[in-house]
N, C-alpha and C positions, 0 to 999 in steps of 0.2 A: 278364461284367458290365461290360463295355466302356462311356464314357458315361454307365453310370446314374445320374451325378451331373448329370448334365443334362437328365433328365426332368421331367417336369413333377411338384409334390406328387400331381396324383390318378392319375397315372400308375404313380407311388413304393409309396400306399397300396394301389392293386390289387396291386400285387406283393408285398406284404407278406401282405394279404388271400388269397390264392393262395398264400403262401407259398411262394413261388421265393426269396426272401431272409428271414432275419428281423430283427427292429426295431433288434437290436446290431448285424448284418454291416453294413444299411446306416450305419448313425452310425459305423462305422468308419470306412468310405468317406470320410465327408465330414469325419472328424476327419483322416485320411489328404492329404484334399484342402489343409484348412488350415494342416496342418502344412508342407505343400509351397509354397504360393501366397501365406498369408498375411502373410509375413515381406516380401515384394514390392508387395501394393498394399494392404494393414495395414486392412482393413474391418471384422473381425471384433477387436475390441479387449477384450472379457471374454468369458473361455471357464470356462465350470462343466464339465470332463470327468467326474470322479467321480460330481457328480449325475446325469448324462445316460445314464451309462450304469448306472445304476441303475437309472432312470426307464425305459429299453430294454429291458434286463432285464424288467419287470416288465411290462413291454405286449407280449413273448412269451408271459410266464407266462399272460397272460390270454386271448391269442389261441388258446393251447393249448387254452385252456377255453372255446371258441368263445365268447368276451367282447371285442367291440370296442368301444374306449371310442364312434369316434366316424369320422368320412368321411375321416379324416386320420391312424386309428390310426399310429401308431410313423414318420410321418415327423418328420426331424429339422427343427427350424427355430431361425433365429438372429432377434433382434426390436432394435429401434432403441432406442441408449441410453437414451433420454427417457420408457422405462417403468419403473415397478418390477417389479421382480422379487427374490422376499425372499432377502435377505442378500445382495446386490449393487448395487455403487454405483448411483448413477443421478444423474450432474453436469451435465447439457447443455454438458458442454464448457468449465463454469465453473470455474475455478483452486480456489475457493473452498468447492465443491461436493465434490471430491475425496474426502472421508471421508463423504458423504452415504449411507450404506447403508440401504437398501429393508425395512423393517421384514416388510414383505407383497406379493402378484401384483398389479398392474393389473390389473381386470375385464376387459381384454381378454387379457392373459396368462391368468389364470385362464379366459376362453371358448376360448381357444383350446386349452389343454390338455384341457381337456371335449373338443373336436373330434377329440383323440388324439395329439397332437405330441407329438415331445422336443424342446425347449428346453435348449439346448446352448451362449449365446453371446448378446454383444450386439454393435451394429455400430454404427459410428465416426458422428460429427456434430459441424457447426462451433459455436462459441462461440455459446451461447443459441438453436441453431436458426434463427441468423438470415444464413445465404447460400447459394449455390447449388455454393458446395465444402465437402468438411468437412474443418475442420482446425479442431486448438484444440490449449492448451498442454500437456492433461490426457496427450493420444492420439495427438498428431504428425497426418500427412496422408494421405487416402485417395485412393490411385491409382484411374486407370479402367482395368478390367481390355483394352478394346480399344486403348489407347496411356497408359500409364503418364505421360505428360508432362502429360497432361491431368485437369479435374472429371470424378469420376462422379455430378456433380450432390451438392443437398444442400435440404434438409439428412437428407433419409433417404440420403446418399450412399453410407455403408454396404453400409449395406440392399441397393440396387442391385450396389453390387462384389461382393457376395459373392452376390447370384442369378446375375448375368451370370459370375460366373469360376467358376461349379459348386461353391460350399463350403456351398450351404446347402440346404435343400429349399422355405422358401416365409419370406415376410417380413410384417412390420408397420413402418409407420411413420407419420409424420403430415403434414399439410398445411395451413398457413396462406397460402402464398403460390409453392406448387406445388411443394415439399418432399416431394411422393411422385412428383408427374406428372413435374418436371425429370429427376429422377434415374434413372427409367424412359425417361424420352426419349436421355437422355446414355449410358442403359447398356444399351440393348436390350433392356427386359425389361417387364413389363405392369403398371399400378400403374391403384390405380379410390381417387379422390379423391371418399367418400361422400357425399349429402344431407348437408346439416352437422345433429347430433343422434341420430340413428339411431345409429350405435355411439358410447355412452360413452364420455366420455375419462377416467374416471373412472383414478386410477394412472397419469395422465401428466399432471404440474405441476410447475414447481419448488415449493418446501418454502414451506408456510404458504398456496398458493391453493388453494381448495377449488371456484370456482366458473366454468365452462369459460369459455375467451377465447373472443369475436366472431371467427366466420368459421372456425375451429380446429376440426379435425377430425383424426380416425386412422381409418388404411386399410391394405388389403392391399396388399404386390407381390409378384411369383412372375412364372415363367414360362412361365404359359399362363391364359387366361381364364377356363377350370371353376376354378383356383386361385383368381381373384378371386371369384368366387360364392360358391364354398363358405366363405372365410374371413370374407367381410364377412357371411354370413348367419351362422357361428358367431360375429362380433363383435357385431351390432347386437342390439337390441331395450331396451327397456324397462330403467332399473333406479330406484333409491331409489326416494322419495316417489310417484313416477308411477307405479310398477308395481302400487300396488294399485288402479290401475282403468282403465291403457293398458296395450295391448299392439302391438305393431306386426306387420303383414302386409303387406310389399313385395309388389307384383303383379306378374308377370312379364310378360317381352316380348308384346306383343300380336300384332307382325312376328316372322314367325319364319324368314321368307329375304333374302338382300339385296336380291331385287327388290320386295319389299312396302316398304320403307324410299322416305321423300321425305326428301333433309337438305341441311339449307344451307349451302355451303361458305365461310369467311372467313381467305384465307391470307395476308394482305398488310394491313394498318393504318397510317396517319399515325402513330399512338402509338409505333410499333416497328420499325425498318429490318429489313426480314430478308434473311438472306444467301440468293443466289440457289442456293449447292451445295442448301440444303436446301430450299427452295421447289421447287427442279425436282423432286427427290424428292417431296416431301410430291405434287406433282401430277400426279406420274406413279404414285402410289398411287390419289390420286381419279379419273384416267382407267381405272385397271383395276376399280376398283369401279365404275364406271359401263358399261362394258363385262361386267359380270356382273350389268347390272342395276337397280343403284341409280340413284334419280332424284334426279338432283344439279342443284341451284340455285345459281351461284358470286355471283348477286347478291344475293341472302336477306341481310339485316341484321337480328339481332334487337331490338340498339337504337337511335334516328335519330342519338344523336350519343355516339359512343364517347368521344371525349375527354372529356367531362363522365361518362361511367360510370367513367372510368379515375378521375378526381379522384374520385369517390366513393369507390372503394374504399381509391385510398391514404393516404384522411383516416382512413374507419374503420378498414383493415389497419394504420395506425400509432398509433392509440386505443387499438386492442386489446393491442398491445405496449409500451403506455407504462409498464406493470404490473413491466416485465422495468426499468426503469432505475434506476437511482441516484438520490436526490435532486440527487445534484452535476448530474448529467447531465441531470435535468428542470430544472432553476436555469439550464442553459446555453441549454436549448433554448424555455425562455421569453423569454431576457431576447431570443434572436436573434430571436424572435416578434413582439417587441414593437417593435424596431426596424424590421424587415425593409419593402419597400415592396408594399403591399395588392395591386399588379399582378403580385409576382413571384408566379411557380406553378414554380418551380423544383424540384426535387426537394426537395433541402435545405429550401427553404423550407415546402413543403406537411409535410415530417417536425415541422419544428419549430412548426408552428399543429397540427397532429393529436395533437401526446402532451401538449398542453397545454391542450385544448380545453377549457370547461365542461361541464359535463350537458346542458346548454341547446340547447350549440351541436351537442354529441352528436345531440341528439333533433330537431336539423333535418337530418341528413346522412343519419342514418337512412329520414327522413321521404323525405327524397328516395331510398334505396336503395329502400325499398317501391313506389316509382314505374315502377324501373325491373325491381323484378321481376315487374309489371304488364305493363310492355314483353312482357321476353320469355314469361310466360306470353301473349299474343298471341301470339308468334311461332311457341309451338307449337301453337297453334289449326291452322298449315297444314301444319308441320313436325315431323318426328321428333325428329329431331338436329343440330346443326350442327361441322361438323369444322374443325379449330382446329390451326394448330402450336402448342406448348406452350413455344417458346423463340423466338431469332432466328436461332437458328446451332446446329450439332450441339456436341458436348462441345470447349471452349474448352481453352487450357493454362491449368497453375497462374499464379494471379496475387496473392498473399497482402499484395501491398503499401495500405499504408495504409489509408484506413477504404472499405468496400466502394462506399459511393456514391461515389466519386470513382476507382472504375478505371471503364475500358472493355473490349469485347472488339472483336479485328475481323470488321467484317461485312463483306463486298465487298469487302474489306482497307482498310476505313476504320477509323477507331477511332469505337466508339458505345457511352455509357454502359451496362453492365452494368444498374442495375436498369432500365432501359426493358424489359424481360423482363417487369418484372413484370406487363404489359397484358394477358399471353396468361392468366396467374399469373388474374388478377383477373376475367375476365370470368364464368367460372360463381361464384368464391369471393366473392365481393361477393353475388351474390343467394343464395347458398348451396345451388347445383346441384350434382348430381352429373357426374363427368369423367371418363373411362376413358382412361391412356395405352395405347394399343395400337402395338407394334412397326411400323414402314410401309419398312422397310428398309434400303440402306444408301448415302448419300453420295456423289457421285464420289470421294470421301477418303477413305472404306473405315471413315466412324463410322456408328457404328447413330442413327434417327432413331424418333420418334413420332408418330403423329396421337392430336389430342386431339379425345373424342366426348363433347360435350353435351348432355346429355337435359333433361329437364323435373322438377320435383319430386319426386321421390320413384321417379324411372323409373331407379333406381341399375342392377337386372337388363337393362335394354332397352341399356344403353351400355354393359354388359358382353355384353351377347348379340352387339351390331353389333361387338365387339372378337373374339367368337369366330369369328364368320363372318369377318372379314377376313384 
């Protein structure tokens, strides 16, 4: 059984299915694995043993009786702090949060158990889900299983260390501002950032919002593409109020080889310096895909003027998290609003006009994101997909000083603000496209990288399909 903790979930479930193993052997396995690993790069921070293997237990019992719950029977899986899960905290990382215990599942916990998993563990994330490392006071810091000095990304960082270091069998986490894609990209492993709406986020809030954030989504990670399909198809669909008269039907890939694909490539932007280790990669992945086929366009733009997309999104992406602040901390970042001079677009600046906005001023930015998802709906009138790096640079070292917009990372060995990231972050998450990180290899540095695949509305299957084939 050499490995088996590194197959893929649907790889894991036929083996169960077939029964070469059963639902305990394997969750031994992976409790075997964490108990070795995870003292090292600490991903996995709540473990329910006794439930799990309960829960394993009784999805032999069923298997006996030729009873599968579901595509996923009796694989184990770990899921990102920021869900519930009943009788286990759920802090995002907040000091505060700390005794917040889960009265009941997230409806995505709960689909996914329908699918068949044990659910065994939840995995680490920075303060409020708001960076690309995770680290908080609650949990301490989550190493990258390919160089411990370094993010495995965030804020599903977790999530990622414990697919990539073989402790888990398939993940969930969310993404507002590439909080599944980064983490995948940093840790080598596959993450599909949904159509926003399509899986409920229903059971992932802090305490007292009921009603989902702009741009805010949850998704799968794992380590292989059928992984992404099957969990985002046992995640999405329809619930409350709407479900008594929607229902949802993803339509699958229409292409169904890499040479039927037309896709537009964009690996280089004004908005975002990228470091050339990983651009040579990401383009010596686009050249092998275009030698098996694909018809690749490196000048396709799907919008004329990207920096005005980028101010779009991080007026509305800092709107939608102004929900998460203090009053002290809305009071600061008015009054520096109200000073500040009308030409700066600073970072800082643009944070401090977005969490402060009126409704008013809301519903012209929006008006303008409706423009530009116009844009790119044109763009896929000629266009499949367009492939995107999802960072500027492979996974960075720790950098835990001060407040995150004011570090940098190096790019080309220069120092270049940290969230300029966020451009790769924003470009589907603004119109609320669907984005598949898919694995593209590894670094002259020996870190794992990802290509990010943009599809069209609701085409979440087609950017998962072009992730399988790749």
């Amino acid at each position: 059984m050499t490995d088996l903790h590194y197959l893929t979930a649907t790889q894991l479930a036929k083996k169960i299915r077939d029964k070469e193993l059963s639902c305990l052997e394997l969750l031994e396995i992976y409790l075997d694995r964490v108990s070795r690993h995870n003292p090292v790069l600490n991903a996995i921070i709540v473990l329910d043993e006794q439930g799990a293997r309960a829960r394993a237990h009784e999805a032999d019992q069923a298997l006996a009786h030729a009873d599968i719950w579901g595509p996923l029977h009796g694989v184990p899986m770990t899921i990102k702090e920021s869900f519930n899960v009943a009788g286990q905290p759920t802090t995002w990382g907040v000091p505060t949060l700390k005794d917040n215990i889960a009265l009941g599942d997230a409806l995505a916990v709960t689909r996914m158990k329908a699918a068949g998993v044990t659910l065994f563990g939840k995995t680490n994330v920075p303060f409020m889900l708001a960076d690309w490392q995770s680290f908080n006071e609650i949990y301490g810091t989550t190493n990258n299983p390919w160089d411990i000095t370094r993010t495995p990304g965030g804020s599903s960082g977790g999530a990622a260390a414990a697919l990539a270091a073989g402790m888990t069998g398939i993940e969930a986490g969310s993404d507002i501002g590439a909080s599944i894609r980064n983490p995948a990209h940093y840790s080598g492993v596959f993450g599909h950032k949904p159509t926003m709406g399509i899986l409920p986020t229903t059971g992932h809030a802090l305490p007292g919002k009921n009603v989902p954030a702009d741009i805010s989504v949850i998704g799968p990670l794992a380590r292989g593409a059928n992984d992404l399909e099957i969990a985002t198809l046992a995640m999405a669909g329809v619930d409350g109020r709407n479900a008594r008269g929607l229902t949802l039907k993803l339509p699958s890939s229409r292409k169904k080889h890499l040479k039927d694909f037309k896709v537009g490539v964009l690996l280089e932007d004004e908005n975002c310096a990228q470091d050339g280790d990983l651009t040579d990669q990401l383009q010596a992945k686009i050249e092998h895909l275009a030698r098996r086929g694909v018809q690749i366009d490196d000048k396709a733009r799907p919008v004329a003027d990207t920096k005005r997309a980028h101010l779009i999104y991080l007026m509305l992406l800092r709107a939608a998290t102004a929900t998460r602040l203090s009053d002290d901390a809305l009071e600061m970042h008015r009054n520096r609003a109200f000073a500040s001079d009308p030409d700066d677009f600073s970072y800082k600046a643009i944070v401090d006009r977005a969490v402060t906005m009126s409704h008013t001023e809301w519903l012209v930015w929006n008006e303008k994101r409706e423009l530009l998802c116009r844009e790119w709906a044109a763009f896929f009138d000629s266009y499949d997909l367009l492939l995107t790096p999802i960072a500027a640079s492979a996974a960075f070292p720790h950098n835990q000083a001060g407040e995150r917009a004011d570090r940098t990372i190096l790019v080309n060995n220069t120092p270049e603000p940290e969230v300029d990231q966020l451009f790769w972050a924003g470009l589907p998450s603004a119109v609320f496209l669907p984005a598949t990180c898919a694995p593209a290899g590894l670094t002259r540095s020996g870190l794992p990288c990802g290509l990010q695949i943009i599809g069209s509305h609701m085409s979440d299957l087609t950017t998962i399909h072009f992730a399988r084939l790749m």
